[in-house]
C-alpha positions as CSV (number, residue, x, y, z in Angstrom):
1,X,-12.5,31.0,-43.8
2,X,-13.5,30.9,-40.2
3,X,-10.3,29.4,-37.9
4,X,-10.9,28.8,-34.2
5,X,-8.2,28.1,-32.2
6,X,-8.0,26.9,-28.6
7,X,-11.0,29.4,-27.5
8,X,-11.6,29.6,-24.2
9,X,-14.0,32.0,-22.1
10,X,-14.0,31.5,-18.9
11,X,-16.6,33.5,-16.2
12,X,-15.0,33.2,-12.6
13,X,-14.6,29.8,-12.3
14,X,-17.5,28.7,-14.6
15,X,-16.2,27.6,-18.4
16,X,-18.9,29.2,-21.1
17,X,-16.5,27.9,-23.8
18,X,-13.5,25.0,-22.6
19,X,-10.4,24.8,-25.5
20,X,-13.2,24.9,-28.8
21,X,-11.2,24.5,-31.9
22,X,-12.5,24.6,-35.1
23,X,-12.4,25.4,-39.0
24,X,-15.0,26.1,-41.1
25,X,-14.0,26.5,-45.4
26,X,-15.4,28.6,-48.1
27,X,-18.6,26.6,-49.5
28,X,-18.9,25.5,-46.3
29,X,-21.8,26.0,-43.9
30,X,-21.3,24.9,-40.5
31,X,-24.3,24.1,-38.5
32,X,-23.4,24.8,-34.6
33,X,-25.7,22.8,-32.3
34,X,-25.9,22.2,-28.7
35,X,-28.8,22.7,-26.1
36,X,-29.2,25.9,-24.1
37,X,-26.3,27.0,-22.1
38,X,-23.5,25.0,-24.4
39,X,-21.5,28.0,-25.3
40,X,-23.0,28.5,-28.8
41,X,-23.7,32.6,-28.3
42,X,-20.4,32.9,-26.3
43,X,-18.4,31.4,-28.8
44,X,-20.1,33.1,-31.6
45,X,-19.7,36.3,-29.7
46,X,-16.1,35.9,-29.5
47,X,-15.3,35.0,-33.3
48,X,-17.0,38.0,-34.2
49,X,-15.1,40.1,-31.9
50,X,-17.9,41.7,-29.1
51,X,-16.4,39.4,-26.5
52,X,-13.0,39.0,-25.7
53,X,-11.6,35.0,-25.2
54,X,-10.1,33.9,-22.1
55,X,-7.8,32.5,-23.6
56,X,-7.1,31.4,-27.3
57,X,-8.0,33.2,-31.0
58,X,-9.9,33.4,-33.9
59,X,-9.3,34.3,-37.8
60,X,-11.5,35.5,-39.8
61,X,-10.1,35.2,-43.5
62,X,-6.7,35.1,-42.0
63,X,-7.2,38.0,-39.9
64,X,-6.9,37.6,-36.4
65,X,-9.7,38.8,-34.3
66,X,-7.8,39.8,-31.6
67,X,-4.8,41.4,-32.8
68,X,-6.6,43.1,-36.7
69,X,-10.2,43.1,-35.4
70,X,-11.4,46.0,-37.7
71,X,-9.7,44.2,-40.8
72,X,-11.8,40.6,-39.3
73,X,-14.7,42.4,-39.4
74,X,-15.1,43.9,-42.2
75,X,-14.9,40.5,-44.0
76,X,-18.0,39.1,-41.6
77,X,-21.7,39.8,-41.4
78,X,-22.8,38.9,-38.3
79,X,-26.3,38.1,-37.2
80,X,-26.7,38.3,-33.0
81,X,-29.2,36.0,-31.2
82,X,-31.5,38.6,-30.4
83,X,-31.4,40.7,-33.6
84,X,-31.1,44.3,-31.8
85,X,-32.2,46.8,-34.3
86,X,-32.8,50.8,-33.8
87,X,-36.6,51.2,-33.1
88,X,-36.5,55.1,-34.0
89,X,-35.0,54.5,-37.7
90,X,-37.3,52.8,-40.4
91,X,-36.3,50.0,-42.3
92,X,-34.4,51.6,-44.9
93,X,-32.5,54.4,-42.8
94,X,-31.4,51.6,-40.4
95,X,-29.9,50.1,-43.7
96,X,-28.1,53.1,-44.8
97,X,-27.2,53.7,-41.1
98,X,-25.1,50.0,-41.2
99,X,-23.8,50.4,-44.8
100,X,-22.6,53.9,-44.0
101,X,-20.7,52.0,-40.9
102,X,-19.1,49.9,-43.2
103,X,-17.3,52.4,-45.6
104,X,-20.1,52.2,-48.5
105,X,-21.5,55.3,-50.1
106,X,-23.3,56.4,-53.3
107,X,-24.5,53.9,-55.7
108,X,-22.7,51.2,-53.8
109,X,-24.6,51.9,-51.0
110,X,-28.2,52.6,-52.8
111,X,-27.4,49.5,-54.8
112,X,-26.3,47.5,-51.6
113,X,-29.5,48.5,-49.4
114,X,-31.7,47.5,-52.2
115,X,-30.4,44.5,-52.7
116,X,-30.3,43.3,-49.2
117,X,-34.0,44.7,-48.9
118,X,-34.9,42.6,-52.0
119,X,-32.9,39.3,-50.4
120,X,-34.7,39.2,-47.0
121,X,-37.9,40.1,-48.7
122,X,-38.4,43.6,-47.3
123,X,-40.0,45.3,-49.9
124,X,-43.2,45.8,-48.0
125,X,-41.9,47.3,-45.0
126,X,-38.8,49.0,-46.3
127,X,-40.4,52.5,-45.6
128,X,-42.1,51.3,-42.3
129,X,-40.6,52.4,-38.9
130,X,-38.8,49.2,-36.9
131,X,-40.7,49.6,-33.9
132,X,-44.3,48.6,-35.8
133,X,-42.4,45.9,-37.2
134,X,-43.1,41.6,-36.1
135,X,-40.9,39.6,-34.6
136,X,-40.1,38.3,-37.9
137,X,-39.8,41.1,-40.0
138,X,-37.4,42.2,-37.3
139,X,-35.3,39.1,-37.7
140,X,-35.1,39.8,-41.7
141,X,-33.8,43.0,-41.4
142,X,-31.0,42.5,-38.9
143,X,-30.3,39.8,-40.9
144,X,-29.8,42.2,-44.1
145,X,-27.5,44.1,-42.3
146,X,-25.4,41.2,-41.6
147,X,-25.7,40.7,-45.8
148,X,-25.4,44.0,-46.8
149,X,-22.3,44.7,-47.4
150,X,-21.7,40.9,-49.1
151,X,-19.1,39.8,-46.6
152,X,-16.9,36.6,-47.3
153,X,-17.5,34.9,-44.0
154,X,-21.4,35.1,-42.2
155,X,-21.8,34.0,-38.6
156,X,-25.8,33.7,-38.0
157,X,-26.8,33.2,-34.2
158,X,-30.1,31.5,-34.4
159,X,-31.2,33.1,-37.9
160,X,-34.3,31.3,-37.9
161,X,-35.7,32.3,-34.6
162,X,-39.1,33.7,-34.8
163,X,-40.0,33.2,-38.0
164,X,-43.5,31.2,-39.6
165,X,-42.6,27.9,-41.3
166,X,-42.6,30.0,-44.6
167,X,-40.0,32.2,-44.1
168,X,-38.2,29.4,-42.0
169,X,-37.7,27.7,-45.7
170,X,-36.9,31.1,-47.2
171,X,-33.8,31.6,-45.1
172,X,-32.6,28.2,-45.5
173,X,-32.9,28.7,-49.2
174,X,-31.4,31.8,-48.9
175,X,-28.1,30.2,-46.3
176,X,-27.7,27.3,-48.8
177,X,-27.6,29.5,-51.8
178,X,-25.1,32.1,-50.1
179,X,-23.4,29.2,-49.1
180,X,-22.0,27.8,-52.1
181,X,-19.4,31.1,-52.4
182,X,-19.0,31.8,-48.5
183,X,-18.0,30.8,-45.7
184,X,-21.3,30.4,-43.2
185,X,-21.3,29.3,-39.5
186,X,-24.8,29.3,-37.9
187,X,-26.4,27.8,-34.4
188,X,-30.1,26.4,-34.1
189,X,-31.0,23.9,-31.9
190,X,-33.3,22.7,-34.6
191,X,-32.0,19.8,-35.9
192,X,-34.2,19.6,-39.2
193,X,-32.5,22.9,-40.3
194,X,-28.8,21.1,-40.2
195,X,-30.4,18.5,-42.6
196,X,-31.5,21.1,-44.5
197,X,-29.0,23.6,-45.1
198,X,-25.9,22.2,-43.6
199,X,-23.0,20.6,-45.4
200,X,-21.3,19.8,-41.8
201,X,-22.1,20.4,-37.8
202,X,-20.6,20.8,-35.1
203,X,-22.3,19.8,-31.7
204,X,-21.2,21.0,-28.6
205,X,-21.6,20.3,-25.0
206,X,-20.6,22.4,-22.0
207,X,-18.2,24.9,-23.8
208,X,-16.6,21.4,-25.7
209,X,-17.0,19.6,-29.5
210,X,-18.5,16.1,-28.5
211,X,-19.5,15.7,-32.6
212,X,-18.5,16.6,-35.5
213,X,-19.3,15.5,-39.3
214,X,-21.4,16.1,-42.0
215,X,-25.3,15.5,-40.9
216,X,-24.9,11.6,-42.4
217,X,-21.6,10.9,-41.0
218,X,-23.5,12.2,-37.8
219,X,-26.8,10.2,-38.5
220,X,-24.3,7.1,-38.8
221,X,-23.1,7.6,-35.0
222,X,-26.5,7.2,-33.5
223,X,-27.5,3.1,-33.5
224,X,-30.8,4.2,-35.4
225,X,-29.4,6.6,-38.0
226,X,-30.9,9.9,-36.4
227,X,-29.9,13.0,-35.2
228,X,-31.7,13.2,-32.7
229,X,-30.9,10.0,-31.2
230,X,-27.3,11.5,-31.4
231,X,-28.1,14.7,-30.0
232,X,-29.7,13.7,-26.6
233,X,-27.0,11.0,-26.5
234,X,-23.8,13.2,-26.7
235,X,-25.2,16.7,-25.0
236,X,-26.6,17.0,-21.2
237,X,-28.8,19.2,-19.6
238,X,-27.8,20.4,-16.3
239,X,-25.6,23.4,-18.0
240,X,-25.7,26.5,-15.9
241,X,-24.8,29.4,-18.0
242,X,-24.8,32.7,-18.0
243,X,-22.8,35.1,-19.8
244,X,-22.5,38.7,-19.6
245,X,-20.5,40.7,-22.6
246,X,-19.6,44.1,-23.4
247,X,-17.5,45.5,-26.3
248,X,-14.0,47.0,-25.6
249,X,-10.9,47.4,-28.0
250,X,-7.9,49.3,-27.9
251,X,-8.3,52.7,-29.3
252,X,-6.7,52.9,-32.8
253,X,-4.7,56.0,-34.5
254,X,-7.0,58.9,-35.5
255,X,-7.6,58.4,-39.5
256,X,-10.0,59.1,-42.1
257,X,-11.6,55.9,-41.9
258,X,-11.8,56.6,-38.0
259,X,-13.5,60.3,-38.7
260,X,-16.1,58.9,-41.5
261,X,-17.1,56.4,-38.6
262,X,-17.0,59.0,-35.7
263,X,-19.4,61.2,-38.2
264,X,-21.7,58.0,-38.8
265,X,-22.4,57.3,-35.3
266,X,-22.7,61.3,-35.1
267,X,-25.0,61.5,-37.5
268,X,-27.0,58.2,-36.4
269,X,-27.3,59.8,-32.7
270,X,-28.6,63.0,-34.1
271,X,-31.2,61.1,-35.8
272,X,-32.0,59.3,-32.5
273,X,-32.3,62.0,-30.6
274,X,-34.6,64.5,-33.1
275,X,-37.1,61.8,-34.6
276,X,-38.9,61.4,-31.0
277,X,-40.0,64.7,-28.7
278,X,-37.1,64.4,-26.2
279,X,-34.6,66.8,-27.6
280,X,-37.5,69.3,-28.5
281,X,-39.0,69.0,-25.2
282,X,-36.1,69.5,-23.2
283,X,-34.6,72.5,-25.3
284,X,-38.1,74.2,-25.0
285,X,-37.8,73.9,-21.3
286,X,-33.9,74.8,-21.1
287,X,-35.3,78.4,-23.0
288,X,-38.4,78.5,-21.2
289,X,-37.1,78.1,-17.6
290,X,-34.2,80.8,-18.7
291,X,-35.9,83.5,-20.1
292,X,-38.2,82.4,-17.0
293,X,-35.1,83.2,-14.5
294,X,-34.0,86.1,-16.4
295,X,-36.7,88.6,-16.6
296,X,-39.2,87.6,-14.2
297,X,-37.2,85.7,-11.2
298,X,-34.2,87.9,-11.6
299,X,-35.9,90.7,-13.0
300,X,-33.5,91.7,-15.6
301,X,-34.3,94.9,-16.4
302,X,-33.5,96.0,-13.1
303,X,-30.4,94.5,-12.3
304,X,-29.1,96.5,-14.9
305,X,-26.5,93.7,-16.0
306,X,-25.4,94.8,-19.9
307,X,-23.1,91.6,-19.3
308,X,-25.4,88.9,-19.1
309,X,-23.8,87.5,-16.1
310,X,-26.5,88.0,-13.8
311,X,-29.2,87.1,-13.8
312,X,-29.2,85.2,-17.6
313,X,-25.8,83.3,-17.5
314,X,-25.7,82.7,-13.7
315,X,-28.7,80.1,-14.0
316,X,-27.2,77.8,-16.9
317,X,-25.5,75.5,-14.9
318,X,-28.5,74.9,-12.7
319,X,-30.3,74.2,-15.4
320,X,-27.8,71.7,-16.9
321,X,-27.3,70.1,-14.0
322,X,-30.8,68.3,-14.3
323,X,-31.8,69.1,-17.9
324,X,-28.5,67.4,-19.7
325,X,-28.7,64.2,-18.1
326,X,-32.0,64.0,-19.3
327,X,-30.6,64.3,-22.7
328,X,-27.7,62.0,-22.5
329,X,-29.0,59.0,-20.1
330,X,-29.4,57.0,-22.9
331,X,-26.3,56.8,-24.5
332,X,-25.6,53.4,-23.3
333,X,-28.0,52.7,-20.9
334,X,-30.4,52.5,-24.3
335,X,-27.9,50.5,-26.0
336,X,-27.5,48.1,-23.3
337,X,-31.2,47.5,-22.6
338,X,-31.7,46.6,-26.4
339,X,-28.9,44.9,-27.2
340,X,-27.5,47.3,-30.3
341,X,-24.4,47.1,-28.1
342,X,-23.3,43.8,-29.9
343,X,-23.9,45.5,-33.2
344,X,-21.9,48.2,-32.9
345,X,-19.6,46.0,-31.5
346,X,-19.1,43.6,-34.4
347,X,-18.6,46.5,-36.6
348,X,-15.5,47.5,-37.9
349,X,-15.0,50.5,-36.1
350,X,-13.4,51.4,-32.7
351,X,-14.9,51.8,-29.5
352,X,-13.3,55.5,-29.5
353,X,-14.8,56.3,-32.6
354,X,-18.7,55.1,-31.0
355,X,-17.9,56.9,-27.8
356,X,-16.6,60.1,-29.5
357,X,-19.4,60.3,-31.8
358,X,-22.0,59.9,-29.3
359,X,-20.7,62.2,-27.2
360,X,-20.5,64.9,-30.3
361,X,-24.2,64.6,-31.0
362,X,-24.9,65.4,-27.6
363,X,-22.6,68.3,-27.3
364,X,-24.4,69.5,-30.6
365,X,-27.8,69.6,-29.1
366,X,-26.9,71.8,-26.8
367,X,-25.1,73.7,-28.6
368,X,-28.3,74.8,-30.7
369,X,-30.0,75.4,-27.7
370,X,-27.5,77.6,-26.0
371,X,-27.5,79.2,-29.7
372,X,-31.2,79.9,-29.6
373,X,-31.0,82.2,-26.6
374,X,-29.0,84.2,-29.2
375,X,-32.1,87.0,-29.3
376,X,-31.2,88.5,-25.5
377,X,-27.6,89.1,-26.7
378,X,-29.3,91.5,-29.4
379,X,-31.4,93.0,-26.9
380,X,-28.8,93.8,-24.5
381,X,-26.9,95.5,-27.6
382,X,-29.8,97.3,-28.6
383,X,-30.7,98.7,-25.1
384,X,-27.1,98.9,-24.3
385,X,-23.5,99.2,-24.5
386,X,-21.9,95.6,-23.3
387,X,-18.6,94.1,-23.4
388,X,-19.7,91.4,-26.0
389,X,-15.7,90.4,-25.2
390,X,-17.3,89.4,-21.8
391,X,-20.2,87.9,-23.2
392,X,-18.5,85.7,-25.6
393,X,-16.8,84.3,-22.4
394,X,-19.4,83.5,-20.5
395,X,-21.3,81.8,-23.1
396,X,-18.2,79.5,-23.5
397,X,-18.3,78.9,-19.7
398,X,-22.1,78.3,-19.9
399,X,-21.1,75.6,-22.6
400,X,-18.3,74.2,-21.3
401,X,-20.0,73.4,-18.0
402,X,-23.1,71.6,-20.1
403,X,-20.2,69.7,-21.3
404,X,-18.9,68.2,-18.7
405,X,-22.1,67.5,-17.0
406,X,-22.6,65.4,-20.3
407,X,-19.7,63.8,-20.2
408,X,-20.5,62.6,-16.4
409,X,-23.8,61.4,-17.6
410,X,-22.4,59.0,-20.2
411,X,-19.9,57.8,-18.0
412,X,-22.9,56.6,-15.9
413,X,-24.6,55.7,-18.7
414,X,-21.8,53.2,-19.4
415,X,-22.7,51.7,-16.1
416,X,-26.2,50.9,-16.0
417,X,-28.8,49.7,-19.0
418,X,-31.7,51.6,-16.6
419,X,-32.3,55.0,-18.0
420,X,-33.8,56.4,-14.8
421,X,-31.1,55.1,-12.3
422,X,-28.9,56.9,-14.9
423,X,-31.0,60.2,-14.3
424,X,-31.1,59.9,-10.3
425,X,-26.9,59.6,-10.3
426,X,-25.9,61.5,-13.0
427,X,-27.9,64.5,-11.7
428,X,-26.4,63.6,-8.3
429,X,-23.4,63.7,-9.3
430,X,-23.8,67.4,-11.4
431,X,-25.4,69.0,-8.6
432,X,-22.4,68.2,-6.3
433,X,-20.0,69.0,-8.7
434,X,-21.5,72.7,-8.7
435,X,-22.1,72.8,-5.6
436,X,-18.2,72.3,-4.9
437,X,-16.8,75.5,-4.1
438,X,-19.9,78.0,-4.5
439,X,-19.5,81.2,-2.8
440,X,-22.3,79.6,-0.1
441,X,-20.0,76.8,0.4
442,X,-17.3,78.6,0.6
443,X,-18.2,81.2,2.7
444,X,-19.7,78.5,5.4
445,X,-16.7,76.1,5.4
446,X,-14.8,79.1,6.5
447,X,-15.7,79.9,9.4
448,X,-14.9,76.5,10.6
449,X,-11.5,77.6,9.3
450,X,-11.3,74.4,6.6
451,X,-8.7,76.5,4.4
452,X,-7.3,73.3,2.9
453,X,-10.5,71.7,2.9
454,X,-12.0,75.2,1.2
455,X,-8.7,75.6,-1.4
456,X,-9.5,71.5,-2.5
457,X,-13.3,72.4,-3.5
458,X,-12.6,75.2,-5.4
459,X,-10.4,73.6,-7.3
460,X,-12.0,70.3,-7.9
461,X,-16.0,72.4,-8.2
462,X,-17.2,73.6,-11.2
463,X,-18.2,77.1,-9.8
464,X,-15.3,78.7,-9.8
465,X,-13.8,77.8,-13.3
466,X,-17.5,79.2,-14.7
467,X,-17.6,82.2,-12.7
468,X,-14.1,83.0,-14.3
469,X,-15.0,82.7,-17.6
470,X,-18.5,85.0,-17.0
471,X,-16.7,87.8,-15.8
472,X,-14.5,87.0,-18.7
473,X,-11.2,86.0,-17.5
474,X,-9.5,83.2,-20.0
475,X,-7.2,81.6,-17.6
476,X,-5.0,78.5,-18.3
477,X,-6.1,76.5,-15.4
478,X,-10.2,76.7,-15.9
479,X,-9.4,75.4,-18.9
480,X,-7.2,72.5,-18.3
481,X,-9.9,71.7,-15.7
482,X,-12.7,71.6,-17.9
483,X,-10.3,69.4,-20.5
484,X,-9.2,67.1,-17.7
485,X,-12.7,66.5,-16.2
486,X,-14.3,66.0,-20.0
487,X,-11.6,63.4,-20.5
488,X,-11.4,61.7,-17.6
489,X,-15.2,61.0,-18.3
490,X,-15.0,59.5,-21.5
491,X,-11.9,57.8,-20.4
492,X,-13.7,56.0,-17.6
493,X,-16.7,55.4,-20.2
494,X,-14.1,53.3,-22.5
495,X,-12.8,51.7,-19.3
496,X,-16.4,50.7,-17.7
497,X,-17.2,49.1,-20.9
498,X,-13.9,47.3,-20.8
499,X,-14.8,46.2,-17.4
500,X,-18.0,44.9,-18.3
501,X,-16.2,42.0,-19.4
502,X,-16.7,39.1,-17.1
């Protein structure tokens, strides 16, 4: 059962949605109709929890949306207007992706896919990556994962958009059969669909119900017995709306269910980022450029380093500084600019567990890169005698410093949906972080006798905290620093997407 009750979502001083309540029963399915700009998205968007309301709540199954979203949205399928869908994954792995979001495994998860695949008549294209896929193939397969998992209640924004006349009649079939056990709200603003698959509607009209009935108590109200007669009658036209949402909640207590989804998005972000070139390309260069630096810039041979500290671990955090924003720019940014945001939003997970498993997978890459360069550390053994105590160190400085640059760049990731503005200030922002309180620095600002000024960008720069750990010194403050500044970022991340809310 779907309950709406007094929802309101207001933009500044522009109502999207104006005191909407509403119930809708199981067996029921609930056509939502209204013309373009009447609050059908917004509201949707806020029943299924990616928007929070102004004012007011929903229930999904008794469970309020607000106050138990995970335990609301694990009883919904939901369908967004623009069905966002991974374009990296194939048809099937996008499938297991979702039902691995919502708790399913082994046979019930093989079995679930397959059905949903068989439902929305996927079959052809199961194996077939989402990015060669039509519009309306597209549609069918976010609309599986909004089945998949054979929810009680199903909201469907515009299920039908995009489709030929033949699959059109498929989906209807396919919303009036699944309608006679579960609860279904969907919005069209094609009328002949209510008729066709609706046992009620609702019309609304600037953010408020001006009809509701089943489509012949409806047809009834219009002096010629027709909807559309009603329609034009009861809605206007001059509605300027436009709505902006992001997805925020309240981080929850760490549990198992919380880990599994932190490991799904981990997993579903590794995926991302080694089926295309990116992560290959960028690795190749990170080991490239320093074995580059190290014997033939800094000639390591003769600098006679056993240590690794100059010339081979000096140069990470140059290299970081533009190399991992490359990597992580589209954390969000990507998510944003396609509109997966609202998915992963209507899930039943927390924003936490997204954030912290995005920000894993990236860690990870770089982690095997940094492992990679593991061959010098042999070389230097063989030729040499080395502290490998010392080397240790420094590789845990050269780590920890690609870490926080990552963590900078999915803050600002979290800010924009463009990948290359992302790029341009995350890099930026890197470059003056290391820059803060290098030796150069340092020694300059002196001389205009700047001691406070000097003392503050030390503290606050990376250079200094890395520089301890190289000539390895373990000391309490370098790593409360690189703690604080790793938090803080993915802190702010969870704030800017709170903010996003208008």
């Amino acid at each position: 059962m779907i309950e709406v009750e007094n929802l309101t979502k207001h933009f500044g001083t522009k109502y999207a949605v104006n005191d909407l309540s509403f119930t809708v029963k199981p067996g029921e399915v609930l056509g939502f109709l209204g013309p373009n700009g009447a609050g059908k998205s917004t509201t949707m968007r806020m029943i299924a929890g990616f928007i929070t309301p102004s004012s007011g709540d929903a229930r999904i199954c008794g469970n309020s949306i607000l106050d138990n979203p995970h335990a609301a949205q694990a009883k919904l399928g939901y369908l967004p207007e623009s069905a966002p869908l991974y374009n990296d994954m194939t048809v099937t792995s996008f499938l297991n992706f979702c039902a691995e979001v919502r708790n399913l495994k082994g046979a019930r998860k093989k079995d679930a896919v397959e059905l949903a695949i068989e439902t929305c008549f996927l079959q052809s294209v199961a194996k077939q990556s989402i990015d060669t896929l039509s519009k309306g193939y597209r549609h069918r397969t976010c609309l599986a994962q909004a089945i998949l998992h054979d929810p009680e209640v199903l909201i469907l924004d515009e299920p039908t958009d995009g489709l030929d006349p033949n699959q059109k009649h498929e989906v209807r079939e396919l919303i009036k059969r699944l309608g006679k056990n579960k609860t279904i709200l969907f919005s069209t603003h094609i009328l002949e669909e209510v008729e066709a698959a609706c046992t009620r509607a609702v019309i609304v009209d600037r953010g408020i119900i001006v009809a509701d009935g089943t489509p012949e108590e409806l047809k009834q109200q219009s002096p010629i017995g027709s909807l559309h007669d009603l329609f034009r009658k009861v809605t206007t036209h001059d509605t300027d709306n436009s709505t902006s949402a992001a997805w925020f909640r309240k981080p929850s207590l760490i549990s198992l269910i919380v880990m599994k989804a932190i490991f799904t998005i981990f997993k579903r972000e590794l995926y991302a980022y080694f089926t295309q070139p990116t992560a290959y390309a960028i690795i190749f260069i990170f080991l490239i450029l320093s074995m580059f630096f190290c014997f033939t810039f800094a000639q390591f041979f003769l600098a006679g380093d056993a240590n690794l500290e100059w010339p081979f671990l000096i140069a990470h955090p140059i290299l970081y500084a533009i190399l991992a924003p490359a990597t992580a720019m589209r954390l969000w940014a990507d998510e944003s600019r396609n509109g997966t945001i609202e998915l992963l939003g209507t899930f039943p997970i927390s924003a936490w567990s997204t954030i912290l498993g995005k920000y894993l997978a990236s860690i990870t890459v770089w982690l095997a890169a940094l492992l990679l360069t593991f061959p010098i550390i042999i070389t230097v053994n063989y030729l040499g005698d080395p502290d490998n105590g010392r080397i240790l160190s420094g590789y845990i400085g050269s780590y920890l410093s690609c870490c926080v640059f990552l963590a900078i760049t999915m803050l600002v990731s979290a800010c924009t949906r463009d990948q290359v503005v992302c790029l341009i200030f995350s890099v930026a922002i890197c470059v003056i972080m290391l820059v803060c309180g290098h030796d150069t620095v340092v020694r300059e600002l002196s001389k205009f006798r700047f001691d406070r000024l000097v003392e503050a960008l030390t503290n606050l720069g990376l250079w200094d905290h890395f520089r301890s750990l190289t000539r390895g010194m373990f000391r309490y403050q370098d790593m409360v620093w690189f703690a604080s500044v790793i938090g803080t970022c993915l802190i702010g991340t969870s704030a800017m997407l709170s903010a996003k809310r208008a």
